[in-house]
MDTraj code that builds the backbone (N, CA, C; nanometers):
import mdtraj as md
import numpy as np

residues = "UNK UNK UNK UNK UNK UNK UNK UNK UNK UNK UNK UNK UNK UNK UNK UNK UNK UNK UNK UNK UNK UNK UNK UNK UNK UNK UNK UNK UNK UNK UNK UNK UNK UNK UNK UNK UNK UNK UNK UNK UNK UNK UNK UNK UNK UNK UNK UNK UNK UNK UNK UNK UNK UNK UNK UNK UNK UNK UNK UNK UNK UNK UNK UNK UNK UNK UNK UNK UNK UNK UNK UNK UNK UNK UNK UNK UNK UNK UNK UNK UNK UNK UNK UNK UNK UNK UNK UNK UNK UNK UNK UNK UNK UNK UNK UNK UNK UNK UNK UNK UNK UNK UNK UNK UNK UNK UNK".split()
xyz = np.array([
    [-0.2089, -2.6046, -2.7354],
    [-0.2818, -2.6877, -2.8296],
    [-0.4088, -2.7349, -2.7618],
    [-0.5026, -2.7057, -2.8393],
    [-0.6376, -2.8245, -2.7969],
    [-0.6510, -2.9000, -2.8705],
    [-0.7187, -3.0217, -2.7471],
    [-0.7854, -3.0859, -2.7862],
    [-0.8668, -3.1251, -2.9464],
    [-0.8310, -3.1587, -3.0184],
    [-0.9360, -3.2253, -3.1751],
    [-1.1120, -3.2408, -3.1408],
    [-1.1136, -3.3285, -2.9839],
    [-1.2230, -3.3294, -2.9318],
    [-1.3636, -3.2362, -2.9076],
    [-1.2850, -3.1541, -2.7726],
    [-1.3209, -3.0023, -2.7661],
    [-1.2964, -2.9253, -2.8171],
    [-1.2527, -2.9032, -2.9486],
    [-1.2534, -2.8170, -3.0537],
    [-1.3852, -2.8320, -3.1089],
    [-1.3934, -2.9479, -3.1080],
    [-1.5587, -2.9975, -3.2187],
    [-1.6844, -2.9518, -3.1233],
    [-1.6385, -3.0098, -2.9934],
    [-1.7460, -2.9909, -2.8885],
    [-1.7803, -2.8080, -2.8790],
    [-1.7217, -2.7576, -2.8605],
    [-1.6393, -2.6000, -2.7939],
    [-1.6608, -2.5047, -2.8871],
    [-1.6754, -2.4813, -3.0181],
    [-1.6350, -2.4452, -3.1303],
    [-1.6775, -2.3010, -3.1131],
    [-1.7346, -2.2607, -3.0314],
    [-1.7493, -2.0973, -2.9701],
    [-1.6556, -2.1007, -2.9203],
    [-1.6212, -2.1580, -2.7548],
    [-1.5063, -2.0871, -2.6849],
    [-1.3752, -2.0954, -2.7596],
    [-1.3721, -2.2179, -2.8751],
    [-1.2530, -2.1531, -2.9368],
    [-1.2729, -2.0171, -3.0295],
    [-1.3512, -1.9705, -3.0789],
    [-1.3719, -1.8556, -3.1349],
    [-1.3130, -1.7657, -3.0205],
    [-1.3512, -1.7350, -2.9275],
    [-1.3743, -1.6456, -2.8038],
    [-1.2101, -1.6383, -2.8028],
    [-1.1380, -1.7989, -2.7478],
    [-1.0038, -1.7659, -2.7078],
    [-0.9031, -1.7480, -2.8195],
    [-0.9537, -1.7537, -2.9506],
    [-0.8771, -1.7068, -3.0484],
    [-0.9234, -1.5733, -3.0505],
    [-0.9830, -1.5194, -3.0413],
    [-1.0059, -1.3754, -3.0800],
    [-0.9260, -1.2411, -2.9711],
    [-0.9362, -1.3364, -2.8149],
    [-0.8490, -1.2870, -2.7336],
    [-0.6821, -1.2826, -2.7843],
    [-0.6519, -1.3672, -2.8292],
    [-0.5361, -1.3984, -2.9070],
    [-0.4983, -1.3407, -3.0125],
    [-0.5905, -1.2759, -3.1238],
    [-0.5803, -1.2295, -3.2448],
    [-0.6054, -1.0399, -3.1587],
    [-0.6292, -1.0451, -3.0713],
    [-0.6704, -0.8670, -3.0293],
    [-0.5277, -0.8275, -2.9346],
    [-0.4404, -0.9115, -2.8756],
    [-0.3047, -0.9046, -2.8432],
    [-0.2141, -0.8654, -2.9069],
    [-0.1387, -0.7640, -2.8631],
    [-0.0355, -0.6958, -2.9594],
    [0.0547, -0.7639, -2.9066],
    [0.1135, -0.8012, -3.0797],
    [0.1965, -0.9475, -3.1344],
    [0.3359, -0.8890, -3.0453],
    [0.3907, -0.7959, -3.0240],
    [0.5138, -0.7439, -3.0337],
    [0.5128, -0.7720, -2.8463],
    [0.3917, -0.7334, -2.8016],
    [0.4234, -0.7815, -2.6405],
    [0.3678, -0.9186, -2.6042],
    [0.2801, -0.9629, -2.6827],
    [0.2514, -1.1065, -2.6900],
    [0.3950, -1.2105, -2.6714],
    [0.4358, -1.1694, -2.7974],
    [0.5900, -1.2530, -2.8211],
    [0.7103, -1.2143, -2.7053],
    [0.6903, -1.0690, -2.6292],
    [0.7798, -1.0506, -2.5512],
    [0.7635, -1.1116, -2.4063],
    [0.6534, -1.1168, -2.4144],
    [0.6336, -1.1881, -2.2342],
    [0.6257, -1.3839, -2.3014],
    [0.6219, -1.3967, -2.3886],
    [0.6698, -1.5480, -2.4131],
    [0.7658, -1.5226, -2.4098],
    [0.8869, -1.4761, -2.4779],
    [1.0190, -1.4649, -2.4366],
    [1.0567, -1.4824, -2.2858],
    [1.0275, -1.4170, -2.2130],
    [1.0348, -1.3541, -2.1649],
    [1.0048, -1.4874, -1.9949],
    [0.8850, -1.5703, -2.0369],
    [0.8815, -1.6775, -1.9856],
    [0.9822, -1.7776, -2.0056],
    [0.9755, -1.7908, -2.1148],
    [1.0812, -1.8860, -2.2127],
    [1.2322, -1.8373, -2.1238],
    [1.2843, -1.7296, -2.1073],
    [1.3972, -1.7159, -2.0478],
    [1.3799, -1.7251, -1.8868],
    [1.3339, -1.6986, -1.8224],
    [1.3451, -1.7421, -1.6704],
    [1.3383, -1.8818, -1.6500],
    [1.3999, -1.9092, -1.5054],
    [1.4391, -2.0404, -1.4997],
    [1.4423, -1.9579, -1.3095],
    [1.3102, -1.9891, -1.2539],
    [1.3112, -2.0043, -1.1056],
    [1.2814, -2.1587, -1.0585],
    [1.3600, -2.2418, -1.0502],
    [1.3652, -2.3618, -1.0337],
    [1.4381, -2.3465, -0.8816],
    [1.4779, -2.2839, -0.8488],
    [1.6074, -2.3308, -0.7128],
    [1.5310, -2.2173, -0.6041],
    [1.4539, -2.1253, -0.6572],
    [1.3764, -2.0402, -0.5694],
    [1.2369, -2.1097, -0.5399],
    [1.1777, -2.1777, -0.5741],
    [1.0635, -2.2010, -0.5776],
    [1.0007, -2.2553, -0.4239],
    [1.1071, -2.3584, -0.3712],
    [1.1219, -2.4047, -0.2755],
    [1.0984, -2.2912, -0.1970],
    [1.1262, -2.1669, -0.1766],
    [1.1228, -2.0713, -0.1066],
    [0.9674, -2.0330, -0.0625],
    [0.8555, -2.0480, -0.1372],
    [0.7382, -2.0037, -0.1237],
    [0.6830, -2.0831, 0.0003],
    [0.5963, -1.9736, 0.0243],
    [0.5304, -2.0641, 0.1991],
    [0.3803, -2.0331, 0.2033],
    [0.3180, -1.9681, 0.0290],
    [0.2333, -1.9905, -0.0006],
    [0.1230, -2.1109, 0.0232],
    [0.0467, -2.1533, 0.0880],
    [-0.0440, -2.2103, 0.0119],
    [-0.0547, -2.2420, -0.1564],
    [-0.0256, -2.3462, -0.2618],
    [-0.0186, -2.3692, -0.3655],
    [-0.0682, -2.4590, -0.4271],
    [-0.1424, -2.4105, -0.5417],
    [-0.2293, -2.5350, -0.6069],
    [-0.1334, -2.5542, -0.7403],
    [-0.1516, -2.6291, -0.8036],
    [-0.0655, -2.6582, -0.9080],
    [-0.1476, -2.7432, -1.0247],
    [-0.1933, -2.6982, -1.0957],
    [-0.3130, -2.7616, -1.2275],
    [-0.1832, -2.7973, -1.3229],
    [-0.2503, -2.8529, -1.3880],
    [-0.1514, -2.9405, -1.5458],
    [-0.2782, -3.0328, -1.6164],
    [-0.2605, -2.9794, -1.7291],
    [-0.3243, -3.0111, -1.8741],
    [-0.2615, -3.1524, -1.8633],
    [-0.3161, -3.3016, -1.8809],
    [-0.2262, -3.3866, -1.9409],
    [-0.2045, -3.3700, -2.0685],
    [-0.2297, -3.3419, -2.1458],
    [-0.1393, -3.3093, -2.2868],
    [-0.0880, -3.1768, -2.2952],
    [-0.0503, -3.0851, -2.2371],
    [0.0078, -2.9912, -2.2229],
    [0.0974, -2.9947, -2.3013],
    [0.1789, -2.9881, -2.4126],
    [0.3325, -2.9463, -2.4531],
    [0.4085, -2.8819, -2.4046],
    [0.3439, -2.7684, -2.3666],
    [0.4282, -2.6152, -2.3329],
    [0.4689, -2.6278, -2.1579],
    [0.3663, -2.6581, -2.0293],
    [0.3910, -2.7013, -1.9541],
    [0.3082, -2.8203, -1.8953],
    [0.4282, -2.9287, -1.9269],
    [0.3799, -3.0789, -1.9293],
    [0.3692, -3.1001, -1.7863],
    [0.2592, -3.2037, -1.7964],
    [0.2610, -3.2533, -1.5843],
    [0.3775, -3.2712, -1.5344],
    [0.4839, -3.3213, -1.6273],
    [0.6187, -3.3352, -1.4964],
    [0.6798, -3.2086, -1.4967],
    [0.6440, -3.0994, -1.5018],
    [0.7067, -2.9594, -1.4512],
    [0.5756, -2.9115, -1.3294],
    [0.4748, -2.9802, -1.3693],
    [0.3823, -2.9455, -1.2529],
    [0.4351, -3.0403, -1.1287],
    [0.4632, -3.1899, -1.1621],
    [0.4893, -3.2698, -1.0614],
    [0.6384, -3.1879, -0.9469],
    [0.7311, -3.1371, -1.0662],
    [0.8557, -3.0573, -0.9658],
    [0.7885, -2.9546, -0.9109],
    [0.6819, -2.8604, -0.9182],
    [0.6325, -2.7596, -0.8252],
    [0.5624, -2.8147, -0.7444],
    [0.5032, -2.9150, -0.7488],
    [0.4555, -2.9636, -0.6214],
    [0.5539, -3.0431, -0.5388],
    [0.6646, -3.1026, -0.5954],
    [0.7434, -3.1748, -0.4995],
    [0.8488, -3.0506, -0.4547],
    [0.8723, -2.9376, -0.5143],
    [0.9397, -2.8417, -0.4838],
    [0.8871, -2.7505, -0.3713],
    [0.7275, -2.7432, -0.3350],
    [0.6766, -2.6282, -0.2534],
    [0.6446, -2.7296, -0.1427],
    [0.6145, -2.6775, -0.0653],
    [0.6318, -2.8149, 0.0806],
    [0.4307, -2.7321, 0.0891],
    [0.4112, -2.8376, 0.0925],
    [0.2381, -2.9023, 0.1354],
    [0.1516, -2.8174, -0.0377],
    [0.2091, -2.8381, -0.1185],
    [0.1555, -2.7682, -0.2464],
    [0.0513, -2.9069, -0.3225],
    [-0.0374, -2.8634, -0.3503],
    [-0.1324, -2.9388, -0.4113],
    [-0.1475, -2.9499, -0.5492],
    [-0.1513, -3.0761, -0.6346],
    [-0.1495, -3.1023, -0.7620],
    [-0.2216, -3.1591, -0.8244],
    [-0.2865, -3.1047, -0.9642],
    [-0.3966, -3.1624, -0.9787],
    [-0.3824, -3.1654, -1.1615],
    [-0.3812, -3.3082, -1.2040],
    [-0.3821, -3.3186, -1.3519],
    [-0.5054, -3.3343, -1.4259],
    [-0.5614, -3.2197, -1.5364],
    [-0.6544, -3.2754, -1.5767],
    [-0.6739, -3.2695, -1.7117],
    [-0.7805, -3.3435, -1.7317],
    [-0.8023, -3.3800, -1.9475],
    [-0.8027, -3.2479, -1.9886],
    [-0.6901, -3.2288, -2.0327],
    [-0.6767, -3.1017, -2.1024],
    [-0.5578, -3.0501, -2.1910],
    [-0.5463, -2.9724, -2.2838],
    [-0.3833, -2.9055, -2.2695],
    [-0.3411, -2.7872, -2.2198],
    [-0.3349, -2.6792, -2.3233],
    [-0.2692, -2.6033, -2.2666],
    [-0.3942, -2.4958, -2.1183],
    [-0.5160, -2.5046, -2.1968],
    [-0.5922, -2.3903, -2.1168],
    [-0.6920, -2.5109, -2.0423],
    [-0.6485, -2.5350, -1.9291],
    [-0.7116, -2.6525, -1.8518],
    [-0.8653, -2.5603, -1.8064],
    [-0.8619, -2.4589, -1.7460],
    [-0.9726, -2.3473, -1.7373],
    [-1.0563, -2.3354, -1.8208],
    [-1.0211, -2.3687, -1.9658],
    [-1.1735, -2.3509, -2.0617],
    [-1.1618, -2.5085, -2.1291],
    [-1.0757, -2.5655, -2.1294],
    [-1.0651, -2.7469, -2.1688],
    [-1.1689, -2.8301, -2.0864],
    [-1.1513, -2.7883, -1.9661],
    [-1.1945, -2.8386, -1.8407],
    [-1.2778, -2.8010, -1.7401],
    [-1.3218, -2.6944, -1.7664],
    [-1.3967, -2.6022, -1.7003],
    [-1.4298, -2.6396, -1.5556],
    [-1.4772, -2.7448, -1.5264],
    [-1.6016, -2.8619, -1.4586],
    [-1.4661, -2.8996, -1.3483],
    [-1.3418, -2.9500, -1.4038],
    [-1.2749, -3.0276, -1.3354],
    [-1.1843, -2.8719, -1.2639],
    [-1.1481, -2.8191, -1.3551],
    [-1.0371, -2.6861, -1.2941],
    [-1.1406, -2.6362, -1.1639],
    [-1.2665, -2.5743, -1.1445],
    [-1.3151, -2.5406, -1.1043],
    [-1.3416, -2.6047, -0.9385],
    [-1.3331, -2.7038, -0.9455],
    [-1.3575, -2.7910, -0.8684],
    [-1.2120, -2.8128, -0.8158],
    [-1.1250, -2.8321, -0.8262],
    [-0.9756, -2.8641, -0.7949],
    [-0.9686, -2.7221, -0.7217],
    [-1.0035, -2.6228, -0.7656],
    [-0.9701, -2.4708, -0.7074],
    [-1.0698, -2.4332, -0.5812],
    [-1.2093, -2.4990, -0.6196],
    [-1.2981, -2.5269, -0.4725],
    [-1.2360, -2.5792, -0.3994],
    [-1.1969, -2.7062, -0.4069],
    [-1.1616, -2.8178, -0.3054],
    [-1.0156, -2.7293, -0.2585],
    [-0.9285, -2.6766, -0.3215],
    [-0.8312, -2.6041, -0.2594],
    [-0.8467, -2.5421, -0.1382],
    [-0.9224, -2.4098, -0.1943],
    [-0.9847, -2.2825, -0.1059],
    [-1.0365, -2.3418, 0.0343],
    [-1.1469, -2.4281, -0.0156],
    [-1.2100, -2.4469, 0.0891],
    [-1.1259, -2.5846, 0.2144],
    [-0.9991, -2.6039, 0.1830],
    [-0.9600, -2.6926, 0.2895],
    [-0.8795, -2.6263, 0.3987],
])
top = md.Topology()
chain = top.add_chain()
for i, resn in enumerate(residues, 1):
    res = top.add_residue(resn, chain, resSeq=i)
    for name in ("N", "CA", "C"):
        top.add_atom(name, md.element.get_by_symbol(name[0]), res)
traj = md.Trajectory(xyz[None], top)
């Protein structure tokens, strides 16, 4: 879901990311949501020794900050970063995602 806000503001890039959306074939679209929707790596996660950044939309529905807050308390030295956004913090947020992913890289 977006924003009411940046919908008004945005009203191209929502064209853009609906059209990416409308050019997706529905049948594998819906299967890799499934497909998310059924995995459950919660008890592996801990396992990564990645370097990890961890973004979250605060209005997210689909994945709300407290599933971001368990991957960061789940990955040992993983970095978390909430911002005004929902689901697509990358085009919601452009300014802030961008910058959270600098400040990552470069520490």
């Amino acid at each position: 879901m977006v924003h009411a806000e940046f919908r008004k503001r945005n009203s191209q890039a929502v064209v853009a990311v609906r059209q990416l959306l409308l050019a997706a074939n529905p049948q594998g679209y819906a299967a890799t949501c499934a497909a998310i929707r059924d995995m459950d790596f919660r008890q592996e996660v801990g396992a990564i020794a990645t370097p990890t950044l961890v973004i979250a939309g605060r209005d997210d529905s689909v994945t709300p900050p407290e599933d971001a807050k368990f991957l960061v308390d789940a990955i040992e030295g993983a970095w978390g970063k909430v911002l005004n956004a929902a689901h697509l913090s990358n085009v919601e947020d452009t300014a802030g995602f961008n910058d959270a992913v600098l400040k990552f890289l470069l520490a």
